[in-house]
ZAMARGU-4260 file (C-alpha; in steps of 0.2 Angstrom, whole numbers, plus 5000, padded with zeros to 4 digits):
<rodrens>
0) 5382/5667/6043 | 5383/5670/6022 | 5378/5686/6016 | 5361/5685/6013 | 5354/5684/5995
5) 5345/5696/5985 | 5326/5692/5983 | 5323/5693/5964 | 5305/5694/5958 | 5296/5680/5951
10) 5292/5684/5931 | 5287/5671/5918 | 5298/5681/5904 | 5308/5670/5895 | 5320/5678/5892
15) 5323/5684/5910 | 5323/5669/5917 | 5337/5663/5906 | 5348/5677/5910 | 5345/5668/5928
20) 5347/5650/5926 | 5365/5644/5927 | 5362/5625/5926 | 5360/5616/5909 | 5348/5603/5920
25) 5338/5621/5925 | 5337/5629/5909 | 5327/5610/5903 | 5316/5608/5917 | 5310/5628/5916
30) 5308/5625/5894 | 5296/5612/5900 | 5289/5616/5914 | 5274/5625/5910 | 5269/5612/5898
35) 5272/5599/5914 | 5263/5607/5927 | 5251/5619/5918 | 5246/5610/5902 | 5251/5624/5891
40) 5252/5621/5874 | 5266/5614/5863 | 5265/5628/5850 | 5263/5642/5863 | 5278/5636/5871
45) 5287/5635/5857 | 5281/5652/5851 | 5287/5661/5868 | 5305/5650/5871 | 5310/5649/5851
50) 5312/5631/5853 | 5307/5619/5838 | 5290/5609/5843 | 5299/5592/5839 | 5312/5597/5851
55) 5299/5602/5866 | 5290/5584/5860 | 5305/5574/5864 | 5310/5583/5879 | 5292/5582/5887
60) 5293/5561/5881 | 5308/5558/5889 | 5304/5568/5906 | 5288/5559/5908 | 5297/5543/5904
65) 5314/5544/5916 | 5309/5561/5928 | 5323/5572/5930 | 5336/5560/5927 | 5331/5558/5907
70) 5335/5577/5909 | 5354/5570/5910 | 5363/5564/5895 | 5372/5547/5899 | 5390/5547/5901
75) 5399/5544/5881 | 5406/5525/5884 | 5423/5524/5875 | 5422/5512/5860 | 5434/5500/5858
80) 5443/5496/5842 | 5437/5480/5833 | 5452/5467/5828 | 5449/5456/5813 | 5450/5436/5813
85) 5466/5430/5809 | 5459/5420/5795 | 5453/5437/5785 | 5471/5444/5787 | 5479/5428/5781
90) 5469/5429/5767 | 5470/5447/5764 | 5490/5446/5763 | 5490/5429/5752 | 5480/5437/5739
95) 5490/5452/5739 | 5506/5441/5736 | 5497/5431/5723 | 5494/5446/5711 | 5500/5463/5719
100) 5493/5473/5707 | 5475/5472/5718 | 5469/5485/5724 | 5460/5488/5740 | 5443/5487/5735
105) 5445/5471/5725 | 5451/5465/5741 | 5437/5468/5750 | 5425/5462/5739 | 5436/5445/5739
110) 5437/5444/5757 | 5417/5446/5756 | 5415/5433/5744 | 5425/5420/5750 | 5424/5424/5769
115) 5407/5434/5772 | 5416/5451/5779 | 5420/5466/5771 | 5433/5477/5779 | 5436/5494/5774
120) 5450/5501/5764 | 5459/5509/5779 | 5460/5493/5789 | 5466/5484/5771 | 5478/5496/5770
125) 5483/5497/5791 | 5486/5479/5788 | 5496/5479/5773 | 5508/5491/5780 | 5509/5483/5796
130) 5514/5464/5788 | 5523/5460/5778 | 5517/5448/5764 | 5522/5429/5763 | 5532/5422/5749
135) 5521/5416/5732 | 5531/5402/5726 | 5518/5395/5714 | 5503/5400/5706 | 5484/5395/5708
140) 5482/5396/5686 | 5496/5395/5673 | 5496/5409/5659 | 5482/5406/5649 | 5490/5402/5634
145) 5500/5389/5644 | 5484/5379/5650 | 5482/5365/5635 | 5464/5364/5635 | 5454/5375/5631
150) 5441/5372/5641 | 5453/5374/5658 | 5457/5389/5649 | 5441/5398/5650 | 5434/5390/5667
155) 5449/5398/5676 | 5443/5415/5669 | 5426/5410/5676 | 5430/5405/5693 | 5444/5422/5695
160) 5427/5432/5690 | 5417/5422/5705 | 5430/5425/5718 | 5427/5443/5715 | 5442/5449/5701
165) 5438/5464/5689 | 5443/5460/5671 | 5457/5469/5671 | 5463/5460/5684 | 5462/5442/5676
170) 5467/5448/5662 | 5484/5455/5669 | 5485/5439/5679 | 5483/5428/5666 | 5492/5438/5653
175) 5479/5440/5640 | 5468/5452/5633 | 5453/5460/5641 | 5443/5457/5625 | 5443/5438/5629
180) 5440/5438/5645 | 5425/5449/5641 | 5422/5435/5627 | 5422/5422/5639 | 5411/5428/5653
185) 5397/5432/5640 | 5399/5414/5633 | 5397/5407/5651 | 5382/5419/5655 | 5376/5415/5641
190) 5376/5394/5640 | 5385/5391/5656 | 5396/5378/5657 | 5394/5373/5641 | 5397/5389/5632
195) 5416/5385/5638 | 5417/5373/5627 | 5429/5376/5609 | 5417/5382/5597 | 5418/5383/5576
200) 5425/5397/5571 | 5414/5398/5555 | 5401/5410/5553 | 5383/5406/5557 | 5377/5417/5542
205) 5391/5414/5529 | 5391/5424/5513 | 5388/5414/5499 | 5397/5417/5483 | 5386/5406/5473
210) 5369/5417/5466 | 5356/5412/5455 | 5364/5424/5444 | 5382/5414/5444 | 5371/5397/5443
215) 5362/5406/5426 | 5380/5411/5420 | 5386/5394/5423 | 5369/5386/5416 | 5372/5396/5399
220) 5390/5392/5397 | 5386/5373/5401 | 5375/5374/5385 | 5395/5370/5376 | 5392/5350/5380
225) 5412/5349/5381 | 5416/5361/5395 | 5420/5352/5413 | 5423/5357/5431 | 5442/5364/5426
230) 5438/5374/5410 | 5421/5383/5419 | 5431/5387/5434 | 5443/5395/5421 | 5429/5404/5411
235) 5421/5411/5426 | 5435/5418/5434 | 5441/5426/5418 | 5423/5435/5421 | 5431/5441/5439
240) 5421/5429/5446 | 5430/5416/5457 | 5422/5398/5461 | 5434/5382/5466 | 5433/5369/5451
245) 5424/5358/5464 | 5409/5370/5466 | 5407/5373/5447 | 5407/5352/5445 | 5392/5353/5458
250) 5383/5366/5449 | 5386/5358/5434 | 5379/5343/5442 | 5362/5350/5447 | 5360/5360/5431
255) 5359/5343/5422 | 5349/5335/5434 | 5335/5349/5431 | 5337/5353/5414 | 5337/5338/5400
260) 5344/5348/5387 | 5364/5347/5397 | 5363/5330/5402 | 5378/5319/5391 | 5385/5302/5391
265) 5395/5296/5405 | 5415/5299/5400 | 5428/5284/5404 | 5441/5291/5414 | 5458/5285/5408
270) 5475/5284/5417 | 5490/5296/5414 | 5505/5289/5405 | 5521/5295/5405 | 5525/5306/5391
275) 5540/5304/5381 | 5543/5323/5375 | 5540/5331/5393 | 5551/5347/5392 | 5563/5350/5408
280) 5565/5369/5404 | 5558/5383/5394 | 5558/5381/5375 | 5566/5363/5373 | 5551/5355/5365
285) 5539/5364/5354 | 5525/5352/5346 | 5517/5356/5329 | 5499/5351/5321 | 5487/5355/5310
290) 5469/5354/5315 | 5453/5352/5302 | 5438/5366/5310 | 5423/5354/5300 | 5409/5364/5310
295) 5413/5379/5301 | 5396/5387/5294 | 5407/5398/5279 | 5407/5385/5267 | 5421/5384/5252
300) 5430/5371/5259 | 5440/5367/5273 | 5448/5377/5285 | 5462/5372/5295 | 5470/5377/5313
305) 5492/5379/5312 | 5495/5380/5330 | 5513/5376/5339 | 5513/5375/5357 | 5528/5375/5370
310) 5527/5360/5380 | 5535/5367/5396 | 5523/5381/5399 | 5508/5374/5388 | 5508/5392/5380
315) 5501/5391/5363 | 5516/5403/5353 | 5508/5406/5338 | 5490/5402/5328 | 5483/5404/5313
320) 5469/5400/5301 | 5469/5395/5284 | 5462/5388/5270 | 5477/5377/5263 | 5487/5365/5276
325) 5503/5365/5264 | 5523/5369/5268 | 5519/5386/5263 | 5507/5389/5278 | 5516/5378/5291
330) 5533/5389/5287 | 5521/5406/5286 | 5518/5401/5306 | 5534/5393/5310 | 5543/5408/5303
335) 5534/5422/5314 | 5537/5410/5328 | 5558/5409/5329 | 5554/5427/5324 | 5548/5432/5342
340) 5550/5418/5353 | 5569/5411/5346 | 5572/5394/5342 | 5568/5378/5351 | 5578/5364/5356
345) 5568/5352/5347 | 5550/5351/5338 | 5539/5336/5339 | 5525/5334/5325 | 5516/5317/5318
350) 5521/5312/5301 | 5511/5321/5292 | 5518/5327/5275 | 5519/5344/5278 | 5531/5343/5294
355) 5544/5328/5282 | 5544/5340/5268 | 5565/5341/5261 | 5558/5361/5263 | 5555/5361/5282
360) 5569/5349/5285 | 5581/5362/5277 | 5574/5375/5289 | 5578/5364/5304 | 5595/5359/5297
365) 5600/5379/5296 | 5594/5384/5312 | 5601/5368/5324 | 5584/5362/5327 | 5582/5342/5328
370) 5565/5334/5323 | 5555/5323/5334 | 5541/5313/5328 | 5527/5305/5338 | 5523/5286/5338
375) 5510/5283/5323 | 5493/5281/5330 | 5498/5289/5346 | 5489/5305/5348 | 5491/5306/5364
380) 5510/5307/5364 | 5509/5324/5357 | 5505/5340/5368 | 5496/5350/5357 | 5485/5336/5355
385) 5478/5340/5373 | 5476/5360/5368 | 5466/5355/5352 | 5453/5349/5365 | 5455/5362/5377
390) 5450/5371/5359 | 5435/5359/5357 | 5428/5363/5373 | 5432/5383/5373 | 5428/5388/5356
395) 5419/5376/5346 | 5402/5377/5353 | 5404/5393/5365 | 5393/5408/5361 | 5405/5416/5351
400) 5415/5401/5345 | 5418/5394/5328 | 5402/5387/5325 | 5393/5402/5328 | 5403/5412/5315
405) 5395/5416/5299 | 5409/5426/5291 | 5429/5425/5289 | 5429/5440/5300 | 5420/5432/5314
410) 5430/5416/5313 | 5447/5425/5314 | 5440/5436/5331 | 5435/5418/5338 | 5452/5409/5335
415) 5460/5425/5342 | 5449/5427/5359 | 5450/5406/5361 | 5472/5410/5359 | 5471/5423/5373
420) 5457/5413/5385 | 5469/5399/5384 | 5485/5407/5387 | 5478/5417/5401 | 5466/5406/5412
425) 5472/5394/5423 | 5480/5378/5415 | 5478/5359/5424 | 5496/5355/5422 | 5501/5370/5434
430) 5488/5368/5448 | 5501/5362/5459 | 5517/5375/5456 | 5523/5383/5470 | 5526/5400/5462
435) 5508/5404/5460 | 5509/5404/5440 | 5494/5395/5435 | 5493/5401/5419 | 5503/5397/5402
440) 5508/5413/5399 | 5512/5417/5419 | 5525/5400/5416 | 5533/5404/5400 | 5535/5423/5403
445) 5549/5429/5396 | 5560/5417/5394 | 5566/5417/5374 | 5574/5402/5365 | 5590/5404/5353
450) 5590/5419/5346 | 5596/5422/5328 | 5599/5438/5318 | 5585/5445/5306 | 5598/5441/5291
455) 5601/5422/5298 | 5583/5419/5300 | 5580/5429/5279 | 5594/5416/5274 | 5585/5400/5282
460) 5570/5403/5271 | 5578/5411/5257 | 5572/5399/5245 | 5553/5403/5251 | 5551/5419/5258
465) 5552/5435/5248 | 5549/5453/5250 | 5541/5464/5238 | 5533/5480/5236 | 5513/5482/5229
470) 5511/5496/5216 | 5496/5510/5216 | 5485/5495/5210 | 5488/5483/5219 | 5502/5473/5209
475) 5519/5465/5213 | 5532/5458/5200 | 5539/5443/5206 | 5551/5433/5196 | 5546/5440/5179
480) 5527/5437/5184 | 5516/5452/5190 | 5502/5444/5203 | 5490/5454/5211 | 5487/5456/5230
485) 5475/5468/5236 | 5472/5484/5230 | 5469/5490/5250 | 5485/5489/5253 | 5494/5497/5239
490) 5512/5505/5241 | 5515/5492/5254 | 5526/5478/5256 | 5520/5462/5257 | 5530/5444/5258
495) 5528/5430/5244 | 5530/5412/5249 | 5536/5401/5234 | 5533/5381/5236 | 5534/5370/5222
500) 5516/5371/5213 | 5510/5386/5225 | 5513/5406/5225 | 5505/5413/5242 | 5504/5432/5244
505) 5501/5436/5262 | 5501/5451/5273 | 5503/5452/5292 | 5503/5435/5293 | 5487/5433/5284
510) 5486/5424/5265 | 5480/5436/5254 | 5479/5427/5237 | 5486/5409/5233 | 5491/5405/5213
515) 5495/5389/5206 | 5511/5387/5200 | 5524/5377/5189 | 5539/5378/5197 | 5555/5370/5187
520) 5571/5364/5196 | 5579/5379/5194 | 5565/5390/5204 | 5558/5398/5188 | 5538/5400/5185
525) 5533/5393/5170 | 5516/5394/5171 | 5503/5404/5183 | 5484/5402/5185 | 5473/5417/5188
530) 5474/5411/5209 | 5461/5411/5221 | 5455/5425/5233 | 5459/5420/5252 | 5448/5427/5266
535) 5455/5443/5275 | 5455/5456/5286 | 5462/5469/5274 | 5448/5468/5259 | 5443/5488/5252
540) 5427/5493/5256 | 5427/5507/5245 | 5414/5500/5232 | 5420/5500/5213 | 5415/5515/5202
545) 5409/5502/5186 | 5405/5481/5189 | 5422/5472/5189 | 5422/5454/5178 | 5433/5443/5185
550) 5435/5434/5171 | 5443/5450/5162 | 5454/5455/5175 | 5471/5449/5172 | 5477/5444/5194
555) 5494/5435/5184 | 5502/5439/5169 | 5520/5437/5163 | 5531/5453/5160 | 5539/5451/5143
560) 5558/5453/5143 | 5566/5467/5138 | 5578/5464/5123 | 5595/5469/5128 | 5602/5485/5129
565) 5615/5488/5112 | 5629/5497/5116 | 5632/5514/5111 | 5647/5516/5099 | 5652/5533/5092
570) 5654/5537/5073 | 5669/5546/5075 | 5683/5546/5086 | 5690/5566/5091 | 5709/5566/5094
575) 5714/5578/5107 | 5730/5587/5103 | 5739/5597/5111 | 5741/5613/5103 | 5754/5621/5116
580) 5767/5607/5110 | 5763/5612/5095
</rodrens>
């Protein structure tokens, strides 16, 4: 027989009877016994044992639902690992060879997309370490600049996005920019399939460059009936404002629809024809003229326009306006011309009298220069013909223009704003130049023609052109004649042209007084009016002290000659000796 056991004493201290109980199954059935058997209380128990409530709850749920054996937790069943289709590891490794930058998680969503299961990234990555990936001969989409439509172009973006690729992805797969992959899915979200359509690049809101204030600018130069399309594209853009010829001709086109004031005649357009003196090269050809200005408002005559223009560049060299339309103020012009510029090849004028004088012809002779003339009643042959209407249309009715000019000051400040405008704004003939010079002056730049010394040029007009000096009031001798120029300018040096009836007295290239003359064949002045005062710029304004009578103020008057000079002779004649001889 065992040793018997020791009797212990029943006691329902908790705590004494865990120091007791040696079975995990005893110390459950003893938490719950009480509450079992004798009903006590959830929260008593709980109270005396220590024991959460929701722990005695379950235990008490699970006893009364199974007996003792719910006291017994089941045996842990081992869990066997899960192996995927073959068709998701196919797929996993083609896409990985297609593109190996993927990562794991793009490849999970792609096999979630396409095949309905999402493995994790440990099992992506168990499986591409374990095979190895087939060869990727060819490609699902070309480089996206290698697809020649552009609709294939962007679809392949969108069906990449649908099988689950990230931007960056597609983009590094199709070798473009993230920006246009971004581009394209917005157009596609946004219009679908048709979004992916090749759209205008124009904006939807373009920036207009005509205002109603360019349209009044243009309505107010349009009041000058002669200027078209070309010349108020020129205008405006001299302004700094820049509008094609095309879109100043539709402007224009409105404006006269609108207003009845700028409506004019229908103009016959007329056929180019070749011209006979189109210059090759810089400074072959210069053409001359002489144009009347009869809308003048000064009155006292007419006044005339001496222009020479260089057929190459259309460059107007050199301008002037005067009073007289003789050799005197043709030279005057021509002179300051081969002064600056050189000397032409050639100059083409009509046969007007002025440019057949024996005078001018002498001049061209000296300085190698052959004379062309024009076809009689052929205007159109002559280049400078064209820049007298380009005149027309600039300056004859603008704001500022010739007619608008109430005094010689006025007048001379439009003939010099119209000579700048037109050398400076864009010229018809040189809209096609590959160089980008549109202008005359751009074209002739500094290209010279045959130069000549200051003496050769004095010598070629030496017969005309003479220097001399005004005295404190005003007065030069000249040929045993002393004229008066203008007392504004005294002490300086002014030049005198002598033609055979005319003296001209002129100052920076402007005529200061002009004096009929006889002259006789040996160039000596016979006679000399009293002249004629010429409009200047240089005129005193420093009012006289007493009221001057023209009719008492000598401007001409002959210097007397001075008898000869007697020579001396002495009385006596003083013999030197020499005394040490002596």
């Amino acid at each position: 027989m065992g040793k018997p056991r020791q009797r212990r004493e029943a006691t329902d201290d908790w705590e004494q009877l865990q120091l007791q109980i040696t079975c995990p199954k005893q110390h459950l059935y003893e938490l719950i016994r009480p509450l079992v058997l004798l009903n006590q209380s959830v929260p008593d128990r709980a109270a005396e044992t220590t024991t959460p409530e929701r722990t005695l709850y379950r235990h008490v749920a699970t006893f009364q639902k199974h007996g003792l054996p719910g006291l017994i937790a089941p045996p842990a069943i081992p869990v066997q690992p899960q192996r995927l289709p073959a068709e998701v590891v196919t797929f996993i490794l083609a896409v990985k060879a297609e593109h190996p930058p993927l990562r794991n998680h793009e490849v999970a969503t792609m096999c979630y997309i396409k095949l309905g299961r999402r493995p994790s990234l440990k099992t992506i990555k168990r499986i591409l370490k374990n095979h190895p990936l087939p060869p990727c001969s060819t490609r699902r989409f070309l480089l996206y600049h290698q697809i020649p439509d552009p609709f294939e172009r962007r679809r392949a973006i969108v069906r990449l996005a649908l099988e689950g690729w990230t931007k960056k992805s597609i983009a590094a797969y199709l070798q473009t920019s993230r920006q246009t992959v971004h581009d394209t899915l917005k157009r596609w979200f946004q219009a679908g399939l048709a979004g992916l359509k090749p759209r205008s690049r124009a904006p939807h809101r373009r920036h207009r460059k005509v205002t109603l204030s360019i349209m009044q600018r243009i309505r107010r130069l349009q009041r000058n009936p002669l200027l078209g399309a070309w010349r108020m594209h020129a205008a405006l853009k001299r302004e700094g404002i820049v509008l094609s010829p095309r879109t100043c001709g539709r402007i224009m086109r409105v404006n006269r629809d609108i207003y009845a004031e700028l409506k004019r005649p229908p103009v016959a357009k007329r056929s180019p024809r070749p011209m006979p003196f189109d210059a090759q090269y810089r400074h072959q050809y210069w053409t001359v003229d002489i144009r009347y200005l009869d809308m003048h408002q000064l009155g006292g005559g007419n006044i005339y326009c001496i222009s020479i223009l260089e057929n190459y560049s259309r460059a107007i060299l050199a301008s002037a306006i005067s009073r007289i339309q003789d050799t005197t103020a043709f030279v005057k012009v021509f002179y300051a011309t081969i002064e600056y510029y050189g000397c032409p090849d050639g100059v083409v004028s009509d046969s007007g009298s002025v440019f057949r004088s024996k005078r001018v012809g002498a001049i061209y002779r000296a300085l190698g220069i052959q004379r062309h003339y024009i076809e009689k009643r052929q205007a159109w042959q002559s280049y400078i013909e064209t820049a007298f209407n380009i005149q027309r249309r600039m300056a004859d009715e603008a704001e500022t223009g010739f007619r608008a000019a109430r005094t010689w000051d006025a007048l001379w400040h439009a003939h010099a704003t119209w000579m700048n405008h037109y050398n400076n704004e864009d010229h018809w003939a040189h809209r096609g130049r590959q160089d980008e010079r549109s202008t005359p002056s751009a074209v002739l730049a500094w290209v010279r023609g045959r130069r000549y010394t200051e003496a050769e040029l004095r010598r070629a007009v030496y017969a005309m052109r003479f220097i001399r000096r005004l005295n404190r009031v005003g007065y030069a001798q000249f040929k045993r004649w002393r004229i008066y120029g203008e007392i504004s300018l005294a002490s300086q040096s002014v030049v005198i042209w002598l033609d055979q009836d005319m003296v001209t007295v002129t100052y920076a290239e402007q005529s200061l007084r002009r004096y009929a003359a006889t002259v006789d064949r040996h160039a000596v002045i016979t006679a000399l009016d009293q002249g004629m005062a010429l409009p200047h710029a240089f005129q005193s304004r420093q009012l006289h002290l007493w009221d001057v009578i023209a009719q008492d103020w000598q401007m001409s008057h002959a210097v007397p000659e001075r008898p000869p000079l007697r020579r001396y002779r002495p009385y006596a004649i003083q013999l030197v000796m020499d005394l040490d001889a002596a």
